[in-house]
TIVO-2410 file (N, C-alpha, C; in nm, 3 decimals):
# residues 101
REC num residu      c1      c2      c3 atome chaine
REC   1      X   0.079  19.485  -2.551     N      A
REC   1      X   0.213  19.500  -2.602    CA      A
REC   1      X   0.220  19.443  -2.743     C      A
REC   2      X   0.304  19.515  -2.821     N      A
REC   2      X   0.316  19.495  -2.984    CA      A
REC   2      X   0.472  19.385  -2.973     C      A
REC   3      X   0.495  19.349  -3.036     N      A
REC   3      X   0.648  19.289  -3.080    CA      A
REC   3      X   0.637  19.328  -3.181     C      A
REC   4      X   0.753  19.429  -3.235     N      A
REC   4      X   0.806  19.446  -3.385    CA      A
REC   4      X   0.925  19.317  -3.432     C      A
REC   5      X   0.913  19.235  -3.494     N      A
REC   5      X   1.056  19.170  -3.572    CA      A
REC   5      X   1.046  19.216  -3.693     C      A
REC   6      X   1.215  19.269  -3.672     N      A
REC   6      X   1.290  19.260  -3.766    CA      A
REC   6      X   1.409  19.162  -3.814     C      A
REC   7      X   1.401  19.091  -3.939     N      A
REC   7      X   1.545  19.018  -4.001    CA      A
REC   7      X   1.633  19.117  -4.016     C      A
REC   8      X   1.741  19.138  -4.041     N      A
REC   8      X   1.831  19.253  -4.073    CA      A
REC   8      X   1.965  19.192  -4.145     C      A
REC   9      X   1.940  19.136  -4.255     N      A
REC   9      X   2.019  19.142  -4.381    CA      A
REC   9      X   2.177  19.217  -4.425     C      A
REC  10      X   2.247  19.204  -4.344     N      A
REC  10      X   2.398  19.337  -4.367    CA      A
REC  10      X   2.488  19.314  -4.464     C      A
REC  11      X   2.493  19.393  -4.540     N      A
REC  11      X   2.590  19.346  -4.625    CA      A
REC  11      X   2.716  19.270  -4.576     C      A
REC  12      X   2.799  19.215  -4.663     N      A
REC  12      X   2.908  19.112  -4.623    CA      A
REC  12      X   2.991  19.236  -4.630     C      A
REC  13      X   3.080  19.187  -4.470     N      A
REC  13      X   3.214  19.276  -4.420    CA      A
REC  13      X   3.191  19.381  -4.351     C      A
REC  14      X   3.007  19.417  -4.357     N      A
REC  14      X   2.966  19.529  -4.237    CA      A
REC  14      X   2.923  19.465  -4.099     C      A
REC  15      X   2.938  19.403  -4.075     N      A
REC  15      X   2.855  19.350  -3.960    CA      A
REC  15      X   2.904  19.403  -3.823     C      A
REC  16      X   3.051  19.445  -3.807     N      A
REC  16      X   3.143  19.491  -3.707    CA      A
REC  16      X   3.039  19.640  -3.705     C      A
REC  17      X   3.060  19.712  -3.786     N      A
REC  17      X   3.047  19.866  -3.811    CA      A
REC  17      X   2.849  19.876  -3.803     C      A
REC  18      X   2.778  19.824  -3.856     N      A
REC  18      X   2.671  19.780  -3.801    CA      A
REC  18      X   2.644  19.800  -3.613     C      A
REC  19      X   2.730  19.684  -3.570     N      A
REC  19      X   2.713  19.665  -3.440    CA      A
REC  19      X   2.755  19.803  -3.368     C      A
REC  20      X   2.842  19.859  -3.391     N      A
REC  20      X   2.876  19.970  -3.358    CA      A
REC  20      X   2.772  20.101  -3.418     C      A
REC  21      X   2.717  20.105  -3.501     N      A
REC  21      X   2.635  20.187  -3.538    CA      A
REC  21      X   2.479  20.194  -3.447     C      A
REC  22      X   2.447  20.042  -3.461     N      A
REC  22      X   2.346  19.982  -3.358    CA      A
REC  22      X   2.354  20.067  -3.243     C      A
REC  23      X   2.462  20.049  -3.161     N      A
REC  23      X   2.520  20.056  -3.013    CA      A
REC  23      X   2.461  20.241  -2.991     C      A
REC  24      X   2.469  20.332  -3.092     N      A
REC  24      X   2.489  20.411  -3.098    CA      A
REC  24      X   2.297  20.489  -3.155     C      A
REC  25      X   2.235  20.413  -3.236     N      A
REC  25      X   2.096  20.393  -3.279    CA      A
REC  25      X   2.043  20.379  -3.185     C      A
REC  26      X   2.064  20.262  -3.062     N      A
REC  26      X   1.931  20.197  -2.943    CA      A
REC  26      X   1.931  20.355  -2.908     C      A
REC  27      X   2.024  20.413  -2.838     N      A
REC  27      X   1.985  20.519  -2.763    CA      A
REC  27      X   1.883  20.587  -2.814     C      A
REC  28      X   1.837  20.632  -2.941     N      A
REC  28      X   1.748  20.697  -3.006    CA      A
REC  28      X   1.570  20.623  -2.980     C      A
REC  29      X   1.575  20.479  -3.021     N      A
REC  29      X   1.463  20.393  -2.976    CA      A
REC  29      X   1.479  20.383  -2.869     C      A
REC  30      X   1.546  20.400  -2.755     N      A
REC  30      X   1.479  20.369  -2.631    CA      A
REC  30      X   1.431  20.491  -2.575     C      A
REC  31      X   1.467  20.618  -2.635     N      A
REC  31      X   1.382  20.725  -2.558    CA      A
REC  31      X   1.289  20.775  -2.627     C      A
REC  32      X   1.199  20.660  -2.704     N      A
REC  32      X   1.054  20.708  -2.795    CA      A
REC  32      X   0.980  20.651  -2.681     C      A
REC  33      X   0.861  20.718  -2.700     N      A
REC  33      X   0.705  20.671  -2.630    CA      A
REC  33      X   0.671  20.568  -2.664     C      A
REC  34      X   0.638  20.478  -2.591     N      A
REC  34      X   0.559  20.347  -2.637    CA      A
REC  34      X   0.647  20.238  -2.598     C      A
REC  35      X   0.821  20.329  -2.617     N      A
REC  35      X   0.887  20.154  -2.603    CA      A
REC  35      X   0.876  20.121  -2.488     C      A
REC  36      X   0.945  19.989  -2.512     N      A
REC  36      X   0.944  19.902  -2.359    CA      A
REC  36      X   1.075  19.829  -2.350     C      A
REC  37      X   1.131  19.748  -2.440     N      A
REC  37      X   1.267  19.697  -2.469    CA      A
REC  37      X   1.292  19.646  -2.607     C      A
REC  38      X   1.440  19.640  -2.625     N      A
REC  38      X   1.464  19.591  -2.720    CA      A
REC  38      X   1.578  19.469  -2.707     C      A
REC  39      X   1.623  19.400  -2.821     N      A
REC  39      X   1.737  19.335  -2.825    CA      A
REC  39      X   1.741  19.258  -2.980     C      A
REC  40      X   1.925  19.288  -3.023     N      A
REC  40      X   1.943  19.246  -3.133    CA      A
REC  40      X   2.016  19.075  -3.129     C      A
REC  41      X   1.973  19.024  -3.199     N      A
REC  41      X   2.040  18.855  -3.174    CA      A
REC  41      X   2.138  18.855  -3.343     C      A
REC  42      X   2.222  18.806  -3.307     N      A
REC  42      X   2.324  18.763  -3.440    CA      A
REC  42      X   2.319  18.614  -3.481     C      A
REC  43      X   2.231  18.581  -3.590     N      A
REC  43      X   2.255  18.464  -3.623    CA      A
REC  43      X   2.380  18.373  -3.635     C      A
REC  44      X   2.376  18.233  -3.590     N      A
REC  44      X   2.472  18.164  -3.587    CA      A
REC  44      X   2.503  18.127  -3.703     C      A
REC  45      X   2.444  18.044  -3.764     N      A
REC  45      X   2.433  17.996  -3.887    CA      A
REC  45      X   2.475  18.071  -4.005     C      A
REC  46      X   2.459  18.227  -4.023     N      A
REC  46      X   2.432  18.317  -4.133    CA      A
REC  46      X   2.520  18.447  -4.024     C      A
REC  47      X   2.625  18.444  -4.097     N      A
REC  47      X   2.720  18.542  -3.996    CA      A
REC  47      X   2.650  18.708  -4.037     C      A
REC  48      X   2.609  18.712  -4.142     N      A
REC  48      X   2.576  18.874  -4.165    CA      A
REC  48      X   2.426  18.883  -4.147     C      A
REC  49      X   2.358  18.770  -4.037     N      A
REC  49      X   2.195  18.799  -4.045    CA      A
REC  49      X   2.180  18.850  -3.889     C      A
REC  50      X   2.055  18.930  -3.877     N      A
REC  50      X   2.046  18.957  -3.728    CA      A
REC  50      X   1.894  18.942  -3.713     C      A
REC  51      X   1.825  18.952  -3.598     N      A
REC  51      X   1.752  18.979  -3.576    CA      A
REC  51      X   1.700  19.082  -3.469     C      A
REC  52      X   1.609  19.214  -3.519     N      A
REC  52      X   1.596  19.254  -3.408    CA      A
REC  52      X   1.469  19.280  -3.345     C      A
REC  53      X   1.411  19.271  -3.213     N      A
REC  53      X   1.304  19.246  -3.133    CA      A
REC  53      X   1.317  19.385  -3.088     C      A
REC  54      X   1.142  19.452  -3.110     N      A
REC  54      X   1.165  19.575  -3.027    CA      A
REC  54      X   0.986  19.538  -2.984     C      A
REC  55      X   0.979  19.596  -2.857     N      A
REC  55      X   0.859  19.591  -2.797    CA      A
REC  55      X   0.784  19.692  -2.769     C      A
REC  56      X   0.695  19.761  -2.817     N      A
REC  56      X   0.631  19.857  -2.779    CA      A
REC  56      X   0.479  19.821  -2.734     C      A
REC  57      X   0.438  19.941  -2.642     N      A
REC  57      X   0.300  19.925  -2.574    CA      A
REC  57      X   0.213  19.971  -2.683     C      A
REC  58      X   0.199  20.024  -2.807     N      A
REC  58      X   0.107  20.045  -2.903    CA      A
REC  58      X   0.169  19.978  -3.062     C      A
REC  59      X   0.071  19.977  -3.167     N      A
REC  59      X   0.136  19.989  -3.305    CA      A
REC  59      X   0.145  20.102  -3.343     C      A
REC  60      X   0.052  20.174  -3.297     N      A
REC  60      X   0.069  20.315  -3.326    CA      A
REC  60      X   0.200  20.393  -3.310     C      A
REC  61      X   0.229  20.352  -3.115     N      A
REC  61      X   0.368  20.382  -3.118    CA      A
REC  61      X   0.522  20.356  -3.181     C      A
REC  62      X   0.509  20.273  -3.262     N      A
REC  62      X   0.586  20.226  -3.357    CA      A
REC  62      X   0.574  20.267  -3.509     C      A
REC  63      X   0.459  20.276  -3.553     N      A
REC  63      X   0.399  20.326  -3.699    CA      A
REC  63      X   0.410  20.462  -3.664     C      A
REC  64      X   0.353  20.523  -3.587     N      A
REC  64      X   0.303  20.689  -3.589    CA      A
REC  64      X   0.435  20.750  -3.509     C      A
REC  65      X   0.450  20.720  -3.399     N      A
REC  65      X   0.510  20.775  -3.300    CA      A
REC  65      X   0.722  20.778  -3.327     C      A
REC  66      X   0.738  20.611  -3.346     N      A
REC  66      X   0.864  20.655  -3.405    CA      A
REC  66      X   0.920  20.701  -3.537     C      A
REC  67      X   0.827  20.667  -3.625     N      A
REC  67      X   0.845  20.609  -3.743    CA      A
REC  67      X   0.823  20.760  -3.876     C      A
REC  68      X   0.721  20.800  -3.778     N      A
REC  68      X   0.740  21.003  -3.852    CA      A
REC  68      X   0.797  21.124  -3.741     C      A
REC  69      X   0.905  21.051  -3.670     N      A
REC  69      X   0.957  21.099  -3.578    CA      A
REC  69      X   1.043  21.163  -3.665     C      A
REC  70      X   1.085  21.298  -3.605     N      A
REC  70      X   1.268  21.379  -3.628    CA      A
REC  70      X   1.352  21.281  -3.591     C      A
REC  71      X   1.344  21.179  -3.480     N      A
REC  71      X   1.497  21.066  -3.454    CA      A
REC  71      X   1.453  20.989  -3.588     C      A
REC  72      X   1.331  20.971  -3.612     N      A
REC  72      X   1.379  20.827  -3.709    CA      A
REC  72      X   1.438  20.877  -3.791     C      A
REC  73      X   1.474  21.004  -3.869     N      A
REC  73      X   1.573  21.013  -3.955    CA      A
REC  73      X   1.670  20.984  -3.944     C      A
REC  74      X   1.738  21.021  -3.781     N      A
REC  74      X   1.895  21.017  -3.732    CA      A
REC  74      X   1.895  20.833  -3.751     C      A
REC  75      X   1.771  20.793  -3.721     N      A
REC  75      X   1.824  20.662  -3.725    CA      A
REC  75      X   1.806  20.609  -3.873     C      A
REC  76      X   1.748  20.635  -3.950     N      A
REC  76      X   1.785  20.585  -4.112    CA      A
REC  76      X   1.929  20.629  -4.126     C      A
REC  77      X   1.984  20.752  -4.113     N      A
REC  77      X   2.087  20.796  -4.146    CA      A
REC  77      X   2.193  20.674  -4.079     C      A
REC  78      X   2.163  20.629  -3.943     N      A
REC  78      X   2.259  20.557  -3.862    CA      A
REC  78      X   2.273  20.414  -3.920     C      A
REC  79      X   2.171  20.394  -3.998     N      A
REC  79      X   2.159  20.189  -3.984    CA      A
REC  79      X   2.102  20.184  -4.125     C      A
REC  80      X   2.013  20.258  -4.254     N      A
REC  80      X   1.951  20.202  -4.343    CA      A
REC  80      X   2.069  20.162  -4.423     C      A
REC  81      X   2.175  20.199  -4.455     N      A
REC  81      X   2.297  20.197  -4.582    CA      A
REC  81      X   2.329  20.058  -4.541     C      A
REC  82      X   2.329  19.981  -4.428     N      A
REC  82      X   2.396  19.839  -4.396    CA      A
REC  82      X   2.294  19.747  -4.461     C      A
REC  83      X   2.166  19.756  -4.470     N      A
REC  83      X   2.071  19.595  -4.527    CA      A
REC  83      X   2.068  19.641  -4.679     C      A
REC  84      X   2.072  19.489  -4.711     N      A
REC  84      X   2.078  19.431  -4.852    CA      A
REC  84      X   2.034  19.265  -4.809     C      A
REC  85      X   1.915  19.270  -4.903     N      A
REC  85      X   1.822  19.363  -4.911    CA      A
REC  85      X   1.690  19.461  -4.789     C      A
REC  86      X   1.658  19.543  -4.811     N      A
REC  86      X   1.590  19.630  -4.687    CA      A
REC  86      X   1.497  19.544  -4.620     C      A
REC  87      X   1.517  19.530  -4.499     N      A
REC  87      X   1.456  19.453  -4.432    CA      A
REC  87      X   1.270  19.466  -4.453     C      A
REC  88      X   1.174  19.342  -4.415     N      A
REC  88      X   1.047  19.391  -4.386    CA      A
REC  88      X   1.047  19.340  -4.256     C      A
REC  89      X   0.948  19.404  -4.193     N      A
REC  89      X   0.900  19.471  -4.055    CA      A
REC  89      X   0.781  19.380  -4.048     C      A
REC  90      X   0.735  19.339  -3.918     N      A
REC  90      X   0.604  19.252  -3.914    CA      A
REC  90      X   0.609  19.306  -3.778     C      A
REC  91      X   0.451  19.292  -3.753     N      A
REC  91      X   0.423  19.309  -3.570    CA      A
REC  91      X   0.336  19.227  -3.512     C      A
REC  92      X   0.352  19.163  -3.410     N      A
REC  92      X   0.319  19.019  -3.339    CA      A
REC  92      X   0.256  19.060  -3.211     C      A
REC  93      X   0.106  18.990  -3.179     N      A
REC  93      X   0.064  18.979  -3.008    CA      A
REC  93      X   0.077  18.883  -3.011     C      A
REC  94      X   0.053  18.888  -2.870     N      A
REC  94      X   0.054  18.766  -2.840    CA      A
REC  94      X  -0.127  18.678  -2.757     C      A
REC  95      X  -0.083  18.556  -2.813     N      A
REC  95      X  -0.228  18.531  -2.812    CA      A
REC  95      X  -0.249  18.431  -2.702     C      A
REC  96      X  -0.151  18.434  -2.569     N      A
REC  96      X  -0.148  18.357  -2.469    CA      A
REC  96      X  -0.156  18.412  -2.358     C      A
REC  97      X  -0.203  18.423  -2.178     N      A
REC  97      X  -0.194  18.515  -2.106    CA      A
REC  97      X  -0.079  18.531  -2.070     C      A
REC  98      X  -0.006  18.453  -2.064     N      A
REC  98      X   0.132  18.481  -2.047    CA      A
REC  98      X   0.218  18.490  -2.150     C      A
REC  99      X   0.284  18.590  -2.139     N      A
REC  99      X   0.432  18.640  -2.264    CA      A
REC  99      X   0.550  18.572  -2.211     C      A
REC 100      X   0.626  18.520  -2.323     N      A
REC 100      X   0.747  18.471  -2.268    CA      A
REC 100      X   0.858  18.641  -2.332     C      A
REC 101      X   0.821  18.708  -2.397     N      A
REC 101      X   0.864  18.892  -2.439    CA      A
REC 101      X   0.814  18.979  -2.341     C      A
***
């Protein structure tokens, strides 16, 4: 299993319309190949920061599979206009036998 994190940066005063855009985006990532789950966390500290955790069974499935997908457009179209500045993307194993993801 891969962990994608993302920071997600929203401009100030989108964060409502975001969440609602989100709500409306998962559906698109959860019916790609590879996934497994996701979840977005809203920083406490930093009202317009998020973070989001998506888990897939390949990198590939994340690089290749969603990412030159026909949805990933619907989903740039749904969510890229909210970060400032554009988020970067990192992908994480894990190097323990047990996952707490």
């Amino acid at each position: 299993m891969i962990l994608e994190k993302v920071t997600l940066n929203i401009k100030p005063g989108d964060s409502q319309a975001f969440e609602k855009a989100f709500k409306e985006a998962q559906k698109i990532i959860a019916s790609m190949s590879g996934y497994i789950r996701h979840d977005v966390l809203k920083c406490i500290e930093e009202e317009n920061k998020y973070l989001l955790l998506v888990a897939w069974e390949t990198l590939e499935d994340h690089e290749i599979g969603f990412r030159k997908s026909n949805e990933y457009q619907e989903w740039t179209e749904l969510l890229h206009h909210f970060y400032d500045p554009f988020p970067t993307v990192q992908h994480y194993k894990s190097v323990l036998e047990a996952s707490f993801y």
